[in-house]
N, C-alpha and C positions, 0 to 999 in steps of 0.2 A: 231024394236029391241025387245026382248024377255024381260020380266018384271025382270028373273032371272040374264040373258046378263045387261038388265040398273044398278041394285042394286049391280053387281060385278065392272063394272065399275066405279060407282058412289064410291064404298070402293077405288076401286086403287086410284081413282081420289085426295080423301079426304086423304089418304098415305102419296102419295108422295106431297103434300101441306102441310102436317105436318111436314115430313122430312125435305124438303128444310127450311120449319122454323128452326128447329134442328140445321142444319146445316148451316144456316147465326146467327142464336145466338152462337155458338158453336166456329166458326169463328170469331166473333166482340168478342167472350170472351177472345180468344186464342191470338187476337192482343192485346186486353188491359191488358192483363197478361205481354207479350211480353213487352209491355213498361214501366207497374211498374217496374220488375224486371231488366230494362236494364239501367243503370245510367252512364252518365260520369263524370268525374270530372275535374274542373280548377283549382284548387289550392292546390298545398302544401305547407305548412309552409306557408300559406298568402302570396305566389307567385306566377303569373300565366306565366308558360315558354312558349317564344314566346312575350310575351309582357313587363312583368316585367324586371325592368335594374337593374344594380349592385347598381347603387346611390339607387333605394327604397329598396333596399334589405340591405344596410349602413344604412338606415335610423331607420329597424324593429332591425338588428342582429348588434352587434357589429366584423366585418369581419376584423376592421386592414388594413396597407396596401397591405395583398391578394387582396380587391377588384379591385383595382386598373390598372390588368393583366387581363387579356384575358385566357381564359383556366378553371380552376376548382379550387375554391375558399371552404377553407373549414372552419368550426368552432365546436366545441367540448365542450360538456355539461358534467363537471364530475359528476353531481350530479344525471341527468338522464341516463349517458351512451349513449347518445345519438353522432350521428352526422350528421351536413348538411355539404351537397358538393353542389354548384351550378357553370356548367358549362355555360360559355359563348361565346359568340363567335363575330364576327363583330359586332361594335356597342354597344357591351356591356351590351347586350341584352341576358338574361337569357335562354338557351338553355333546359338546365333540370336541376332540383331539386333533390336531394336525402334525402332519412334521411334512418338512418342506426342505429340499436341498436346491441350497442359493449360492451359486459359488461367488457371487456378490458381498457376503456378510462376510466382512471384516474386521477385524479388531486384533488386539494381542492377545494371541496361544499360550496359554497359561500352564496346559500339559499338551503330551504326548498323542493322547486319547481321547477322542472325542466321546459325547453320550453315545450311548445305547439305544434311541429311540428308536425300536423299532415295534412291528406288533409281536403278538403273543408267539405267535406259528415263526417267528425268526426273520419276514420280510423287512429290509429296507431301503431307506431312501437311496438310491445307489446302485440299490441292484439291480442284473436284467431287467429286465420285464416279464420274461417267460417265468422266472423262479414265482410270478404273482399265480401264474396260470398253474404251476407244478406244487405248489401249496394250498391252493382253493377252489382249483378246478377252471371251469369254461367262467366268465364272468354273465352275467346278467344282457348286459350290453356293451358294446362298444360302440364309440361315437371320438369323430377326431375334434381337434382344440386348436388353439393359436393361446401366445401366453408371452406379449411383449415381439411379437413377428417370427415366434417359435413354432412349428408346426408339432402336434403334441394328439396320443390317447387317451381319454378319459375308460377307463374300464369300471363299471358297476358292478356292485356285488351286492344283493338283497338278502337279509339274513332273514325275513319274518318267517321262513318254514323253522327257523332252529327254536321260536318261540317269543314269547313277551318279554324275559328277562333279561337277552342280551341284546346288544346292539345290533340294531336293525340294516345299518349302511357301512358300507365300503367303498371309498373311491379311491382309484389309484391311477394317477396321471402318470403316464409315460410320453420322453420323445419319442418321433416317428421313426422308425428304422429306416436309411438312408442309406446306398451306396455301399453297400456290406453290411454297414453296421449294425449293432441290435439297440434296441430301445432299450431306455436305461428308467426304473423309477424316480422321478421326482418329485412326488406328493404322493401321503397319503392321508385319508380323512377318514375315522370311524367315527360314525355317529350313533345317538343312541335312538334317532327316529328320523323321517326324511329327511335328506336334504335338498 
């Protein structure tokens, strides 16, 4: 082989041995990006649906005898505007959660502070929108909504890659950002299989 033929080969050789480095750290960065930014979530309001029952859900929220029925249990914060619904079903066994900011629900303010309902990761009703995006990643899908002549996004989150025992769904409705504004959360729904 020709000293100019070795010395060009010997460049490709040292190339493409660099590349593929490039391209396995490039790779190991792109999955570990991939799973920062991809999170699920168990709980809303300190409930995990699928597992949580109406008696622990008695025990956190004052629910009355709604709980007591099969079907969709609801309770109402006039101080936050807030509201949980938590569907059940056989068993008595918590199906999904809701929380919903209604600046409609009204009553007398009894404290200061309103509940806490939000999910595990710290989302809630209230907040941007973006904080949905900066706690769980890209959602699944987006698709827009109307909600009383409100113009509104629905954002999905699919959890079955995190496995069978947690909850599989996340919705989180947001208004449309408008005019400057950012979209604000106004519903969210985890559930513990489609919805």
């Amino acid at each position: 082989m020709k000293r100019a033929s070795m010395q060009s080969w010997l460049c490709a050789s040292a190339l493409l041995f660099a590349t593929a480095g490039i391209v396995r750290v490039q790779s190991a960065w792109t999955k570990a990006e991939a799973q920062i930014q991809r999170h699920n979530e168990t709980t809303l309001a300190g409930l995990r649906p699928g597992q949580s029952t109406l008696g622990q859900a008695q025990k956190l929220y004052p629910l009355g005898d709604s709980a007591v029925r099969i079907g969709t249990s609801r309770l109402t914060d006039p101080c936050s505007h807030l509201m949980l619904a938590l569907d059940t079903g056989a068993g008595r066994v918590i199906q999904d959660v809701h929380v919903e900011l209604n600046e409609s629900i009204s009553g007398t303010c009894e404290t200061n502070r309103g509940p806490q309902w939000a999910t595990g990761r710290g989302l809630h009703a209230g907040d941007p929108a973006e904080r949905a995006v900066s706690l769980y990643g890209e959602p699944n899908s987006r698709s827009p909504s109307t909600k009383n002549g409100q113009p509104l996004e629905l954002m999905y989150y699919a959890f079955d890659w995190a496995g069978p025992d947690v909850p599989q769904v996340m919705e989180v409705v947001c208004t449309a950002p408008k005019h400057g504004t950012r979209g604000r959360v106004m519903e969210i729904t985890l559930a513990a299989g489609s919805l």
